[in-house]
DSSP file (Angstrom, degrees, kcal/mol; ACC not computed):
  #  RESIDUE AA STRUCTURE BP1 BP2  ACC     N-H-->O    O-->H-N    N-H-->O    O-->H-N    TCO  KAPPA ALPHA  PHI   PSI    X-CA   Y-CA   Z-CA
    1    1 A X    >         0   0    0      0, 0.0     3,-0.6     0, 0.0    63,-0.0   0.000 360.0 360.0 360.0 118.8  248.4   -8.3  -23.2
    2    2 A X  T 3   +     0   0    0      1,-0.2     2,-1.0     2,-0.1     3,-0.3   0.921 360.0  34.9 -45.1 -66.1  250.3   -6.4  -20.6
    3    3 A X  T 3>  +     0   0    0      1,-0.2     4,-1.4     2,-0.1    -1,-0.2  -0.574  60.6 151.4-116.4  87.6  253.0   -8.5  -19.8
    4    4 A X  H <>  +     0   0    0     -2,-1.0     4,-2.0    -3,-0.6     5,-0.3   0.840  69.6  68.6 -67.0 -30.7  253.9  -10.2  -22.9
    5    5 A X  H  > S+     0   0    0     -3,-0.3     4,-0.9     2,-0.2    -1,-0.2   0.964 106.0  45.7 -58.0 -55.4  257.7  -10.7  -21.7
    6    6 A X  H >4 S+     0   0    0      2,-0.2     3,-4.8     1,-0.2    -2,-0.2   0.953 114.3  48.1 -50.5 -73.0  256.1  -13.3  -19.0
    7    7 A X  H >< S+     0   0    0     -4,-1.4     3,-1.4     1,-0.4    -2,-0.2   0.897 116.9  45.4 -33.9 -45.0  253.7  -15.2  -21.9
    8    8 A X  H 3< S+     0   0    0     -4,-2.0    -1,-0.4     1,-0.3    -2,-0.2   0.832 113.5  43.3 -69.3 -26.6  256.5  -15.4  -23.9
    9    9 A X  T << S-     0   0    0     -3,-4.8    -1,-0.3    -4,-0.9    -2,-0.2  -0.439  86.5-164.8-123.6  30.7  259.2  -16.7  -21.3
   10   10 A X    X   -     0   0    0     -3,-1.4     3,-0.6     1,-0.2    -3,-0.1  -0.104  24.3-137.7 -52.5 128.0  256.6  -19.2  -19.9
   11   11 A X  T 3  S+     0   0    0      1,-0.2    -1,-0.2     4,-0.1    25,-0.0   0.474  93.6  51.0 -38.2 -19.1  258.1  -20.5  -16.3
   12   12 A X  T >  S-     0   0    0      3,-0.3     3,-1.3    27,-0.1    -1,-0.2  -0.270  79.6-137.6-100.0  57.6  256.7  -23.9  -18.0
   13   13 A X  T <  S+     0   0    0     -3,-0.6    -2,-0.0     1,-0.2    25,-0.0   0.517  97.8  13.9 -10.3 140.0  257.0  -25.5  -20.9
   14   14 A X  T 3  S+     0   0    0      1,-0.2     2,-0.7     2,-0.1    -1,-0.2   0.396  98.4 109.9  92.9 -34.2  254.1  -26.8  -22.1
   15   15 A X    <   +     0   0    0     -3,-1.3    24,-0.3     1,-0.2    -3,-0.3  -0.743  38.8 174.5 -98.5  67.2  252.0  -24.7  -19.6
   16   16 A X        +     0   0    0     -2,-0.7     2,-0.7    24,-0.3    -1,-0.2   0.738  62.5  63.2 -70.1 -18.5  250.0  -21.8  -21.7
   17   17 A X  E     -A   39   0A   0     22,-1.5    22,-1.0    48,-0.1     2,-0.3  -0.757  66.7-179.8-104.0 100.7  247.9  -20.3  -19.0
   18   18 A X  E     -AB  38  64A   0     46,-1.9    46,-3.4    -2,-0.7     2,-0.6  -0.856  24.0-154.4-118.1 164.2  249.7  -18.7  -16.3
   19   19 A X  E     -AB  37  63A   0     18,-1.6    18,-1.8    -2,-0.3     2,-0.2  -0.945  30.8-179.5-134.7  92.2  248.4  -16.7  -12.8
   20   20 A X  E     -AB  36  62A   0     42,-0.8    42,-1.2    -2,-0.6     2,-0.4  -0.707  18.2-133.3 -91.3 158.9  251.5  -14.2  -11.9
   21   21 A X  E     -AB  35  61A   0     14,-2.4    13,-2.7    -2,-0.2    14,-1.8  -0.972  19.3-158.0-128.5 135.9  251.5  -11.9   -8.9
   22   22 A X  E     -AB  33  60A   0     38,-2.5    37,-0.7    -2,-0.4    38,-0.7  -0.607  29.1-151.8 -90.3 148.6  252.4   -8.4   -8.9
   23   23 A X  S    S+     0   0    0      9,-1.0     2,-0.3     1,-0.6    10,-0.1   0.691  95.8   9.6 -95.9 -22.6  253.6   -5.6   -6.6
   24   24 A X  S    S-     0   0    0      1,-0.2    -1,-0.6     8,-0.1     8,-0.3  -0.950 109.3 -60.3-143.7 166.0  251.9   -3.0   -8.8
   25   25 A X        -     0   0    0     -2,-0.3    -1,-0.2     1,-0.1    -2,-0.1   0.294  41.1-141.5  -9.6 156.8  249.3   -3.1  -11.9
   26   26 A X  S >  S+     0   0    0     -4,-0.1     3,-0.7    -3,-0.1    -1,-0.1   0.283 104.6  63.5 -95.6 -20.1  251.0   -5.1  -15.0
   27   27 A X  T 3  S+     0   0    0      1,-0.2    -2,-0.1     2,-0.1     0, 0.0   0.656  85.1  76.7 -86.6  -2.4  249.3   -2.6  -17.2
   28   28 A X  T 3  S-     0   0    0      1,-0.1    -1,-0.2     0, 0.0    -3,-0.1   0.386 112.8-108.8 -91.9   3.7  251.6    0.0  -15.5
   29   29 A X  S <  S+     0   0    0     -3,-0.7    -2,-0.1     1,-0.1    -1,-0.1   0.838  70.1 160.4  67.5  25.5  255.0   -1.0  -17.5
   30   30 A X        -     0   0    0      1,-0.1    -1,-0.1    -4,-0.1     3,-0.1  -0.250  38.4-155.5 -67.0 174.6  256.0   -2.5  -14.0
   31   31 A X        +     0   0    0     -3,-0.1    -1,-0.1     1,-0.0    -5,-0.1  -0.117  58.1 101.4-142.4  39.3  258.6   -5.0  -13.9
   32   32 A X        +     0   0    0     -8,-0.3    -9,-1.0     3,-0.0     2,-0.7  -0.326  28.0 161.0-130.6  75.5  257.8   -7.0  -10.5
   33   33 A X  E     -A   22   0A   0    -11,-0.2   -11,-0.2     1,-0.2     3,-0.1  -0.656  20.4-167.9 -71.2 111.7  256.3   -9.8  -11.3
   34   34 A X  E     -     0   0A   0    -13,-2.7     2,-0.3    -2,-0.7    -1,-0.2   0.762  59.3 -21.4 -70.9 -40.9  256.9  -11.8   -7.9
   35   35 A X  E     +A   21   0A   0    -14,-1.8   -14,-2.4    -3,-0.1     2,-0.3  -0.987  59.3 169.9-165.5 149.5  256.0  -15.1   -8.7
   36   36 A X  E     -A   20   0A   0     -2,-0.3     2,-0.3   -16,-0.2   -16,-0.2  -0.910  15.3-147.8-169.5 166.9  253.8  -17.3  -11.2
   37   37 A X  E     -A   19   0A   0    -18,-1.8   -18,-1.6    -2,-0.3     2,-0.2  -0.985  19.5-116.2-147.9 148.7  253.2  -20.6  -12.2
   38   38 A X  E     -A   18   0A   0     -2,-0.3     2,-0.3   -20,-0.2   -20,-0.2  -0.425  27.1-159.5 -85.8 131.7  252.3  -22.4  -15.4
   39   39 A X  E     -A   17   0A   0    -22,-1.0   -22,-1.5   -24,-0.3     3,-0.1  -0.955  18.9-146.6-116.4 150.3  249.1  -24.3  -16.0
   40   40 A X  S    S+     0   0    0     -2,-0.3   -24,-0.3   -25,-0.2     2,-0.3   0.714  82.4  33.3 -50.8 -44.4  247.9  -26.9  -18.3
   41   41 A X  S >> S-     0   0    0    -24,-0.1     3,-1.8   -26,-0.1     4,-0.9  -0.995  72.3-124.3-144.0 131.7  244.5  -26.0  -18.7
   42   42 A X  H 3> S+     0   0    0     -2,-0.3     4,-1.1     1,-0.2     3,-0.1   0.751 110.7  65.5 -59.6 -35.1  242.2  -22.6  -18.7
   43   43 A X  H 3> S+     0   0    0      1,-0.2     4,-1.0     2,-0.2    -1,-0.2   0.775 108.0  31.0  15.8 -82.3  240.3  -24.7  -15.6
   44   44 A X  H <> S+     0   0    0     -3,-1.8     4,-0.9     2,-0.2    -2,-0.2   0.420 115.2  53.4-107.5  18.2  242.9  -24.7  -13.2
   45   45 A X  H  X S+     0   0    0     -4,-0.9     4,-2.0     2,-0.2    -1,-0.2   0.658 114.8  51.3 -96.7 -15.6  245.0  -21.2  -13.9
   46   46 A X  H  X S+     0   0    0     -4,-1.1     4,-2.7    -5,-0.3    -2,-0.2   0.942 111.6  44.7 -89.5 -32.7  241.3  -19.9  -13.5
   47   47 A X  H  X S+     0   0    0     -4,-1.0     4,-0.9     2,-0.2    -2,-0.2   0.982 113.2  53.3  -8.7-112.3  241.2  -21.9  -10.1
   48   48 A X  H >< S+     0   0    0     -4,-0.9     3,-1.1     2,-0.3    -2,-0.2   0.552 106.9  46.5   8.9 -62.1  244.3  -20.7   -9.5
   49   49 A X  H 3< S+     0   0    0     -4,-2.0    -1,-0.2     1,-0.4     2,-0.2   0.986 106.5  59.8 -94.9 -74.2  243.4  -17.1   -9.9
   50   50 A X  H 3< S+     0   0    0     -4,-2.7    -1,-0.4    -5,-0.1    -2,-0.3   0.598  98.0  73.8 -51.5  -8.0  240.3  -17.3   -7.9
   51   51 A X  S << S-     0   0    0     -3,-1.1     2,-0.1    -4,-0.9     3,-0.1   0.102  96.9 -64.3 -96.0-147.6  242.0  -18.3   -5.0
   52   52 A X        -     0   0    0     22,-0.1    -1,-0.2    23,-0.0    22,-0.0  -0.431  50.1-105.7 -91.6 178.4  243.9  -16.8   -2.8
   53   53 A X        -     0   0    0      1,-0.1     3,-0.1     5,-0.1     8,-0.1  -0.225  15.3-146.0 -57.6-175.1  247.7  -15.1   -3.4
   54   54 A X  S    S+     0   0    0      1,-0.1     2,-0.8    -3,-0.1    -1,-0.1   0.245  85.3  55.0 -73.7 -16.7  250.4  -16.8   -2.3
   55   55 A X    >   -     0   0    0      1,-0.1     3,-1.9   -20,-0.1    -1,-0.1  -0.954  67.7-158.5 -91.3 110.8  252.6  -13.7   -1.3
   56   56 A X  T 3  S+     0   0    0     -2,-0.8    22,-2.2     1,-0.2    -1,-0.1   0.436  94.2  64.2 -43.1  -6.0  250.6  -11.5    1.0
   57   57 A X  T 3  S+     0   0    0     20,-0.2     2,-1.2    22,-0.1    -1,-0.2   0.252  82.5 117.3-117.6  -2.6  252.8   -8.5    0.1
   58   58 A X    <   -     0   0    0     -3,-1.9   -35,-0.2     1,-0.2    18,-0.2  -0.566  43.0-177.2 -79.3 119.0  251.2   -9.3   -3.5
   59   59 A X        +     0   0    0     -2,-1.2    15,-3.6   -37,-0.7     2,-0.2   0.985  67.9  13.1 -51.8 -71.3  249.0   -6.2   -4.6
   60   60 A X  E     -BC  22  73A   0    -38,-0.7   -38,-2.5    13,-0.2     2,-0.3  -0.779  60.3-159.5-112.2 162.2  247.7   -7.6   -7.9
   61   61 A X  E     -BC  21  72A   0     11,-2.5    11,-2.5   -40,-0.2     2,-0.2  -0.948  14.8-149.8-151.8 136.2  247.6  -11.0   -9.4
   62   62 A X  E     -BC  20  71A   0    -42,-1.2   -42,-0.8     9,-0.3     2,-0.4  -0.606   7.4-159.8 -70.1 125.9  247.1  -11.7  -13.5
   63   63 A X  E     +BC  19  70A   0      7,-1.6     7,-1.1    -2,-0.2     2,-0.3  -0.967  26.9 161.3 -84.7 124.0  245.5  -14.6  -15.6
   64   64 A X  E     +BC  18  69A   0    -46,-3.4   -46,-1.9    -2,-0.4     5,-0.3  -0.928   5.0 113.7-165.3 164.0  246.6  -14.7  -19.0
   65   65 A X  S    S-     0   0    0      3,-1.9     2,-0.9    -2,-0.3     3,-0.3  -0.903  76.0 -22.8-178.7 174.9  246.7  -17.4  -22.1
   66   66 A X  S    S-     0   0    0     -2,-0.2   -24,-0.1     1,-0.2     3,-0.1  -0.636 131.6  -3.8 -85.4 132.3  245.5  -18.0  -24.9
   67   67 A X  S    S+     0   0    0     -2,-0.9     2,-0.6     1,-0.1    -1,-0.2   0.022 112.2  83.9  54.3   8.3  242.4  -16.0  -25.0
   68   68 A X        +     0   0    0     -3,-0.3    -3,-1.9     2,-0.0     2,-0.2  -0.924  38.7 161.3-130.7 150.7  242.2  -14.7  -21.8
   69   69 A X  E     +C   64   0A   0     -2,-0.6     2,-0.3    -5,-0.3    -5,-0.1  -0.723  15.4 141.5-173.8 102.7  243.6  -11.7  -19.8
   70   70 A X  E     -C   63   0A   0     -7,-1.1    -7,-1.6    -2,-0.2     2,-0.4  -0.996  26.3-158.5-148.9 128.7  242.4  -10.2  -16.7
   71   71 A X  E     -C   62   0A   0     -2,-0.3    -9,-0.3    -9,-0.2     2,-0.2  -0.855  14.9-176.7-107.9 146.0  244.2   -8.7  -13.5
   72   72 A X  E     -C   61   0A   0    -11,-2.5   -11,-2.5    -2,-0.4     2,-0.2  -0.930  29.7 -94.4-138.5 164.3  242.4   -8.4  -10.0
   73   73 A X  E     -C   60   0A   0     -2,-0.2     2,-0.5   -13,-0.2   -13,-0.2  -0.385  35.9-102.8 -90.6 151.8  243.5   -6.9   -6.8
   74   74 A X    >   -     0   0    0    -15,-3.6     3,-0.7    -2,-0.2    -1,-0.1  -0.686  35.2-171.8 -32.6  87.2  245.1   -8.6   -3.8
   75   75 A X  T 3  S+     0   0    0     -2,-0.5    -1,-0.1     1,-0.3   -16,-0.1   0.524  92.8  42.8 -83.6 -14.3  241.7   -8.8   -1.3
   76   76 A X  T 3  S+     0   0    0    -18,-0.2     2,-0.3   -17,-0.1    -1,-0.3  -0.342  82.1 146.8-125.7  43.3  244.3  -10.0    1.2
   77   77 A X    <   -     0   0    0     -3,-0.7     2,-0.4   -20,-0.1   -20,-0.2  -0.720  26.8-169.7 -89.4 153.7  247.2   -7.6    0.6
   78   78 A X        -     0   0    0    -22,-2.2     2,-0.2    -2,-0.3    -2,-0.0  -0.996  22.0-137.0-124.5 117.3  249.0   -6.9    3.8
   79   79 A X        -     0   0    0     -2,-0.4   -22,-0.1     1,-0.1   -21,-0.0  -0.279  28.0-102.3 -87.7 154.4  251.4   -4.0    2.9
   80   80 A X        -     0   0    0     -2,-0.2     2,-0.4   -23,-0.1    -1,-0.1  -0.216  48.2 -80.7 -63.7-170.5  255.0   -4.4    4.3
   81   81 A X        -     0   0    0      1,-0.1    -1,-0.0     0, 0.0     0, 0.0  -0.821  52.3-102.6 -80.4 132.7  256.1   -2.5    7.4
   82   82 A X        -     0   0    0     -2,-0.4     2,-1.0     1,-0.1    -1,-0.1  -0.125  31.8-117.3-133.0 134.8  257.1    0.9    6.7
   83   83 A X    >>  +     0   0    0      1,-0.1     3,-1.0    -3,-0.1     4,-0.5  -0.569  48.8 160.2 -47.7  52.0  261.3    1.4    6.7
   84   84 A X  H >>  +     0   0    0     -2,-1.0     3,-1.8     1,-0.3     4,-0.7   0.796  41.6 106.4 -90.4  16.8  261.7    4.1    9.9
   85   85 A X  H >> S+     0   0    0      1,-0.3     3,-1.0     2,-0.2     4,-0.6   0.782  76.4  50.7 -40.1 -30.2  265.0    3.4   10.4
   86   86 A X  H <> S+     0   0    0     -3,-1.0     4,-1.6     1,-0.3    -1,-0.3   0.596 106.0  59.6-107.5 -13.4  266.0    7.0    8.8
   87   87 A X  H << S+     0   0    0     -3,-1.8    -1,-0.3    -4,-0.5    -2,-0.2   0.588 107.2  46.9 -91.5  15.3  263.4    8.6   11.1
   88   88 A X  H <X S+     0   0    0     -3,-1.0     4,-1.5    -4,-0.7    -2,-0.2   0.401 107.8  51.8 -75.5 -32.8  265.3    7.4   13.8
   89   89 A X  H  X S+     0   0    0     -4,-0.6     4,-2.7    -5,-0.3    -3,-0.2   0.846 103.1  55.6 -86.3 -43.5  268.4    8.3   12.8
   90   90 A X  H  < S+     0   0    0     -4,-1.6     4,-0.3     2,-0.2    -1,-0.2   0.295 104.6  60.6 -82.9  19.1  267.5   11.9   12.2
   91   91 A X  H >4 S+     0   0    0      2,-0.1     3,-1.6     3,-0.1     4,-0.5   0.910 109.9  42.4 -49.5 -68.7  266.3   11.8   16.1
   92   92 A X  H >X S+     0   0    0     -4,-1.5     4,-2.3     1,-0.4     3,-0.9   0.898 109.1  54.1 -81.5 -38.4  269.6   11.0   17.0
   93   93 A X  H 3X S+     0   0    0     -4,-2.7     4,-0.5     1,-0.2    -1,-0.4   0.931 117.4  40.7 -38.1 -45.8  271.3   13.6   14.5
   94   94 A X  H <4 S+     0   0    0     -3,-1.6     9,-0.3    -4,-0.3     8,-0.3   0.477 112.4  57.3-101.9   3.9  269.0   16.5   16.3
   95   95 A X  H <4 S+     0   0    0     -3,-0.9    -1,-0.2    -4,-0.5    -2,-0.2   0.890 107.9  47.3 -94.2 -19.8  269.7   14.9   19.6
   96   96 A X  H  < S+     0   0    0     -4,-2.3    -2,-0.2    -3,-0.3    -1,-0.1   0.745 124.0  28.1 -40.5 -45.2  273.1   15.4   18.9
   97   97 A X  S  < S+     0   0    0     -4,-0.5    -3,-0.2    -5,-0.2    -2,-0.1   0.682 135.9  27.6-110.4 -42.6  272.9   19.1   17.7
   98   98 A X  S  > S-     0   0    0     -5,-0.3     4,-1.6     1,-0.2     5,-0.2   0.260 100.7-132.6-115.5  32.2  269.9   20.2   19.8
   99   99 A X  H  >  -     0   0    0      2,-0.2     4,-1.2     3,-0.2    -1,-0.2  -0.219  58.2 -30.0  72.4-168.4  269.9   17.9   22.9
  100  100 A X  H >> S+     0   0    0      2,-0.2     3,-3.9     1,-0.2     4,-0.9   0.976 138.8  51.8 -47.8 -86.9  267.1   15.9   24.3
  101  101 A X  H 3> S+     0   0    0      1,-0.3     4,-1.4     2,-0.2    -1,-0.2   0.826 110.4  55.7 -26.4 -36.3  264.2   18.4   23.3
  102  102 A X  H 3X S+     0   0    0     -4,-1.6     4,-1.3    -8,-0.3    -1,-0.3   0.810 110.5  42.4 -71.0 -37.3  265.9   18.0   19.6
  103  103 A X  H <X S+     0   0    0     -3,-3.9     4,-2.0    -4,-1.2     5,-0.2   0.975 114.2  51.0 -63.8 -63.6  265.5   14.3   19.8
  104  104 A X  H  X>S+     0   0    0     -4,-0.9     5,-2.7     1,-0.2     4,-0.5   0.586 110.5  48.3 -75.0  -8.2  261.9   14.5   21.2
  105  105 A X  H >X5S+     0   0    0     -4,-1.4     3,-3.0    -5,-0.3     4,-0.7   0.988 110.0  53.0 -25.2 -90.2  260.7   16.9   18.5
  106  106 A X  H 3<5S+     0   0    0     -4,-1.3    -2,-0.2     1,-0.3    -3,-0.1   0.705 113.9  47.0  -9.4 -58.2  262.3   14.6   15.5
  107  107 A X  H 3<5S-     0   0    0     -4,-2.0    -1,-0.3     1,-0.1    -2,-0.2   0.789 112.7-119.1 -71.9 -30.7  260.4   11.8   17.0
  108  108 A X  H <<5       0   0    0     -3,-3.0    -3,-0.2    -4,-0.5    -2,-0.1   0.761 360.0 360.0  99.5  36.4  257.1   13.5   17.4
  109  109 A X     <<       0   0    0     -5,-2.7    -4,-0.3    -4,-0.7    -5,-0.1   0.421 360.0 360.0-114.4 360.0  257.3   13.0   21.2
């Protein structure tokens, strides 16, 4: 079991089966587990798991319990927006040093 630190740390008392969501693989020694919640019964975490994420920004999402352990991908991942603030900023750095034509280069213009 990949991420024993969750199993072990259940978010429920009581609750053995839980369906966490990832931002990358669990087998990967990641440590961003975004969210999960705790079920009663092998039933509804498997319910659970078939349906859909609740994060959209989740890549993968885990079942695991006693006896079962299985990760599947995100069918609905929507990846976030790309940062460009720092390609914007080194525009204005080369519009500074090399003018316009230095800006519109940076940019790709």
């Amino acid at each position: 079991m990949a991420s024993v630190y969750y199993s072990v740390n259940q978010p429920e008392i009581g609750k053995p089966f839980l369906v966490l969501e990832f931002g990358s693989h669990p087998d990967n020694d990641a440590d961003d587990c975004w969210r999960g919640d705790g079920y009663s019964t092998r039933e509804e975490a498997e319910a659970a798991f078939a349906g859909p994420a609740v994060d959209p920004s989740t890549r993968y999402v885990s079942i695991e319990g006693p006896g079962v352990y299985r990760v599947r991908k995100n069918p609905d991942y929507v990846p976030e927006p790309a940062d460009d603030c720092w390609r914007m900023e080194h525009a204005h750095q080369c519009g500074m040093a090399f003018g316009v034509q230095g800006f519109n280069d940076a940019m790709g213009w």
